[in-house]
MARDODO-217221 format. One line per field, with one value per residue (C-alpha): y, x, z; residue number from 1; residue in one letter. Coordinates in Angstrom, 3 decimals, decimal comma, always signed. Layout:
MARDODO-217221
py: (Y_...)
px: (X_...)
pz: (Z_...)
num: (NUM_...)
residu: (A_...)
//
This chain:
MARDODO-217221
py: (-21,024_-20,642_-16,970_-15,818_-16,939_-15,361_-12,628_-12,273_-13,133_-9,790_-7,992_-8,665_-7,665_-4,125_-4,531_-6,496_-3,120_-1,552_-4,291_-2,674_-4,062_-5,611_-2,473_+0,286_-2,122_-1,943_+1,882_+2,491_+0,320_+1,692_+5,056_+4,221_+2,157_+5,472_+7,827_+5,453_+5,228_+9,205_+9,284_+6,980_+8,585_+11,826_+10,254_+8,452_+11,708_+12,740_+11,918_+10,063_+8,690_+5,211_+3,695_+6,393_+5,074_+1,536_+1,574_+3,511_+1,492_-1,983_-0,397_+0,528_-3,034_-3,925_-2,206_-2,151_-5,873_-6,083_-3,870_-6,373_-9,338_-7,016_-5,676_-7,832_-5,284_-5,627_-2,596_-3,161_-5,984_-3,967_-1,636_-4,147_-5,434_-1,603_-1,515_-4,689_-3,320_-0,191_-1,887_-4,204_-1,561_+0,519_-1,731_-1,367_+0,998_+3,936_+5,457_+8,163_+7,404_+4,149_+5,634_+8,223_+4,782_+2,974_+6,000_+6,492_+2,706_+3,908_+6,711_+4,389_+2,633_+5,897_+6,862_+3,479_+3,003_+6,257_+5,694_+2,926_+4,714_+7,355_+4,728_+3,286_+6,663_+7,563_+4,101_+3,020_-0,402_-0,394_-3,073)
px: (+31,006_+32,023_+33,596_+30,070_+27,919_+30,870_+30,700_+26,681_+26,527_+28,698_+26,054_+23,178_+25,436_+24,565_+20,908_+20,643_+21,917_+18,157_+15,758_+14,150_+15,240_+12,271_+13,524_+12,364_+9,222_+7,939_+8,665_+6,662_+3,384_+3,407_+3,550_+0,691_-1,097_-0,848_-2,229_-4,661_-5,844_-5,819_-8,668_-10,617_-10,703_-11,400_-14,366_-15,837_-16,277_-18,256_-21,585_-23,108_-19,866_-19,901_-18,696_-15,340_-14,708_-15,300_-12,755_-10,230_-10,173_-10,201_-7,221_-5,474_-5,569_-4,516_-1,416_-0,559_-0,567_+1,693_+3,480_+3,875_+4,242_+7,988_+8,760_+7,018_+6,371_+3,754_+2,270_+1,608_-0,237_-2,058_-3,030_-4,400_-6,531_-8,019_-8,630_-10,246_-12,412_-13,249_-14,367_-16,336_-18,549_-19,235_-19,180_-22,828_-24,132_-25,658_-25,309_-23,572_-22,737_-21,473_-19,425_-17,850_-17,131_-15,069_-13,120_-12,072_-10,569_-8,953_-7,907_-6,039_-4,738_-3,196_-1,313_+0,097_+1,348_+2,810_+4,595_+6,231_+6,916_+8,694_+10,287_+11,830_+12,457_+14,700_+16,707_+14,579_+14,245_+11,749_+9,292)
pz: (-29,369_-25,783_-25,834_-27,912_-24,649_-22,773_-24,427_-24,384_-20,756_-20,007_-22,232_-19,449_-16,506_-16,409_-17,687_-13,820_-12,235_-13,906_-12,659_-9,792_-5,984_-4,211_-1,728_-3,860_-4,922_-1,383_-1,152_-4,223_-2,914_+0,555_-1,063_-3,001_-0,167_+1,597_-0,883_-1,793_+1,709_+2,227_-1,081_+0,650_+3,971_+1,901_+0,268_+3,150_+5,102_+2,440_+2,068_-1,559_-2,394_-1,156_-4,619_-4,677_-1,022_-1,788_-5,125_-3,162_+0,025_-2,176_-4,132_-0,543_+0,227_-2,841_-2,946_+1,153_+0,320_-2,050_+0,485_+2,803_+0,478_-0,485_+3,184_+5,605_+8,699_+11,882_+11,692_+7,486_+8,732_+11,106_+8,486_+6,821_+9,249_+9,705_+6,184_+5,852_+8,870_+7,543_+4,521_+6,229_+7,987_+5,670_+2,055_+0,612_+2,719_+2,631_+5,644_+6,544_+9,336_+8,429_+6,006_+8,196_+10,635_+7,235_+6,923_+10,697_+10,943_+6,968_+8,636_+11,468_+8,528_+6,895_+10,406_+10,440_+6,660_+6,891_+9,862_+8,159_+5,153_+7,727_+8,847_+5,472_+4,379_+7,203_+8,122_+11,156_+11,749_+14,745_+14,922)
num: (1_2_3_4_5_6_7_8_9_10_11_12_13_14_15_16_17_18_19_20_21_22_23_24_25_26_27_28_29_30_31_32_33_34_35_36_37_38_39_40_41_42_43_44_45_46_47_48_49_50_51_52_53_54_55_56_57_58_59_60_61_62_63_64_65_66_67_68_69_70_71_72_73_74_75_76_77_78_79_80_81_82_83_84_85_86_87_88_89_90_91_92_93_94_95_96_97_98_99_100_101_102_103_104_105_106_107_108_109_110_111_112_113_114_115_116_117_118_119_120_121_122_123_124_125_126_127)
residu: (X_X_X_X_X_X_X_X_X_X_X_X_X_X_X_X_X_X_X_X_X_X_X_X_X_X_X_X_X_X_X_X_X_X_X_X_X_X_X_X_X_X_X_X_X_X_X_X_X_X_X_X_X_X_X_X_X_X_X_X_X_X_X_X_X_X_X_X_X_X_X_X_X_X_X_X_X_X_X_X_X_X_X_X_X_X_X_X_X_X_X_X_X_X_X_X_X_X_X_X_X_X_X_X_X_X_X_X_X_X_X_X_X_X_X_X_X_X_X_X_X_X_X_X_X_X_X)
//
């Protein structure tokens, strides 16, 4: 009985060498925090699409927080706080100019997640 669970235990050791590293988990959110953000920003500078900018910026926050729940960084959190702005200002509104507001703070938020996706990318580990 005990060399069967022996044996079955040494079955699951290279299944763990698949499972995804909470490394590569962060990569892939930040990457999609970023190109999430950079539809937003697209959409915000344009004018009658409030509800594309709204689902992309909400979806931005989304995944830059799962981001930083997996790789806890400042500037993620900063990012975060631009996004939350940006969708404070211009969430149900229809002005332009409002709009074009939201997507400059997203647009802060997009320098910032992609310099920490630079960052990952190439080995940095500046704060």
């Amino acid at each position: 009985m005990k060399r069967w669970s022996f044996i079955g235990g040494l079955a699951i050791v290279p299944l763990l060498h698949l499972a995804p590293t909470p490394c590569f988990a962060a990569a892939s959110h930040l990457d999609r925090a970023v190109a999430e953000t950079r539809k937003a920003v697209h959409y915000g500078n344009m004018p009658h699409h409030e509800s594309s900018f709204a689902q992309h910026i909400d979806n931005a926050i989304d995944q830059a927080t799962l981001a930083q729940r997996a790789y806890p960084h400042p500037k993620i959190k900063e990012a975060l706080d631009d996004l939350w702005r940006g969708k404070r200002i211009a969430y149900n509104s229809h002005s332009p100019r409002l709009q074009r507001m939201g997507a400059a703070q997203a647009a802060k938020a997009a320098q910032l997640l992609q310099y920490v996706d630079s960052a990952r990318h190439y080995g940095s580990s500046d704060h």
